[in-house]
C-alpha positions in Angstrom: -67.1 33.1 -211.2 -70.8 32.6 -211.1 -71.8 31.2 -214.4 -75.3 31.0 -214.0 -76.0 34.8 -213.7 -73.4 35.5 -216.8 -75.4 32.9 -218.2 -78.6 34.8 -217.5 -77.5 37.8 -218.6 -76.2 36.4 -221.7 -79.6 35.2 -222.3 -80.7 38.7 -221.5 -78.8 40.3 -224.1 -79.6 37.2 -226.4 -83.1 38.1 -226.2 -82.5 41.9 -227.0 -80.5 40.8 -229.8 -83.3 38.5 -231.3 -85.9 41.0 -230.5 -84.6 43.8 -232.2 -83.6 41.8 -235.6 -87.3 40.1 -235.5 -88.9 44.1 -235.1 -86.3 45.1 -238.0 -87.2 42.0 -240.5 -91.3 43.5 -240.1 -90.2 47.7 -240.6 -90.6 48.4 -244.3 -87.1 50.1 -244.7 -85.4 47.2 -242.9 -86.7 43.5 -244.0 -85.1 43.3 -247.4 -81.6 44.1 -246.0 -80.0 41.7 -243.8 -76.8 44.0 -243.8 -78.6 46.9 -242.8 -80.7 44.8 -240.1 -76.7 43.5 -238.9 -75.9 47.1 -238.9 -78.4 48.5 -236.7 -77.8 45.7 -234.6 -73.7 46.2 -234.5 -74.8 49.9 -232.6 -77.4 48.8 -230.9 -75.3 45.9 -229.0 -73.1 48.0 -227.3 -75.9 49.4 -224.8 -77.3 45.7 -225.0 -74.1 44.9 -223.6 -73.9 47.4 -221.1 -76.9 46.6 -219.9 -75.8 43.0 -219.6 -72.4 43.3 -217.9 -74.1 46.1 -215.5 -76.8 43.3 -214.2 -73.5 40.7 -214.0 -71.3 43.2 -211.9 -73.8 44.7 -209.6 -73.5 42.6 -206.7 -69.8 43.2 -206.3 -68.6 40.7 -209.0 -65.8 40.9 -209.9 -64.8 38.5 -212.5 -62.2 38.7 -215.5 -64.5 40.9 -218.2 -62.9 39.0 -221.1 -64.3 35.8 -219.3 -68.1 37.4 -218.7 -68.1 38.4 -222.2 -66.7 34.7 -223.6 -69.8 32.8 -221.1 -72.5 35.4 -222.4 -72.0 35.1 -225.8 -71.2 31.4 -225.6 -74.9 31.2 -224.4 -76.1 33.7 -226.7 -74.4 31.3 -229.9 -76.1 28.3 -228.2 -79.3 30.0 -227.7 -79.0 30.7 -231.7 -78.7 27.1 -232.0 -81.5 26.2 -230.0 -84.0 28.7 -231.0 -82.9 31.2 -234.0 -81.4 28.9 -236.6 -84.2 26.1 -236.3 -87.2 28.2 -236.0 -86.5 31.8 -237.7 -83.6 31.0 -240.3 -84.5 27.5 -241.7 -88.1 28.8 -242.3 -87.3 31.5 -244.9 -84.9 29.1 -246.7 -81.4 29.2 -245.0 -79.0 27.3 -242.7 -77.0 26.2 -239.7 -74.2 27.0 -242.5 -75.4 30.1 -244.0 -76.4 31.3 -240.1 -72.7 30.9 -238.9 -70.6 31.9 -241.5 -72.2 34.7 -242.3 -69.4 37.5 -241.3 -71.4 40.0 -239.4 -72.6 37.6 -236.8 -68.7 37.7 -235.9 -68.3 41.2 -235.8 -71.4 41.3 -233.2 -69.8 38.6 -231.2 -66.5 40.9 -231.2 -68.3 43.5 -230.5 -70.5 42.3 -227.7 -67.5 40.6 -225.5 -65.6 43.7 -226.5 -67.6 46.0 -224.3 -68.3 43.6 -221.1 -64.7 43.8 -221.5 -64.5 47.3 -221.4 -67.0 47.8 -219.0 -65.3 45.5 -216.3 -61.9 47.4 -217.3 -63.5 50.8 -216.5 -65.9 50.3 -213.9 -64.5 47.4 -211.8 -60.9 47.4 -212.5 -60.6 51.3 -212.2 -62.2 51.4 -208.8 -60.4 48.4 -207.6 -56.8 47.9 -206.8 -57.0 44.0 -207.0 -56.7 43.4 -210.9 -53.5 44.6 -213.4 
């Protein structure tokens, strides 16, 4: 397994992620609605994803999808740590707590290791023999 590109492409979706929930919390519609900002998000992670697991594979990995998706968003959740809780959450008042149990960020983690698994079902599995 190489680790260190599913770590960069975790980052790489990461940084989509943050990206399009810091353009959301300045559009008019968007800011006062943390659900709806989660929402737009939930859809918008699935190409993020894509995009992420397509980068992984392209060099003829093959690696367990279910294992990609696990490292990616492992790094993306540590990443949150590092950079979104301390410097965009605690600033307008929340929390490490508030931050992690709040349920959507669960359903985008489902999400997101749901299609890198997916992805490596269809498109590596499917035109390989090698994996059940």
């Amino acid at each position: 397994m190489n680790k260190i590109r599913a770590i960069l492409t975790g980052s790489l979706v990461w940084l989509l992620v943050f990206t399009t929930f810091l353009v959301l919390a300045y559009l008019p519609r968007f800011k006062d609605s943390l659900d709806l900002q989660a929402s737009i998000v939930a859809i918008l992670i699935i190409p993020f994803a894509i995009f992420g697991a397509s980068i992984y594979y392209k060099n003829g990995n093959k690696d367990h999808g279910l294992m990609v998706g696990i490292i990616m968003v492992i790094t993306a959740l540590l990443l949150d740590v590092l950079i979104t809780v301390p410097f965009v959450v605690i600033p307008t008042g929340g929390s490490y707590h508030s931050f992690f149990t709040y349920p959507p960020l669960w359903v985008l983690v489902l999400i997101n290791i749901s299609t890198i698994y997916f992805y490596w079902k269809r498109k590596i599995v499917n035109s390989s023999s090698n994996y059940i």
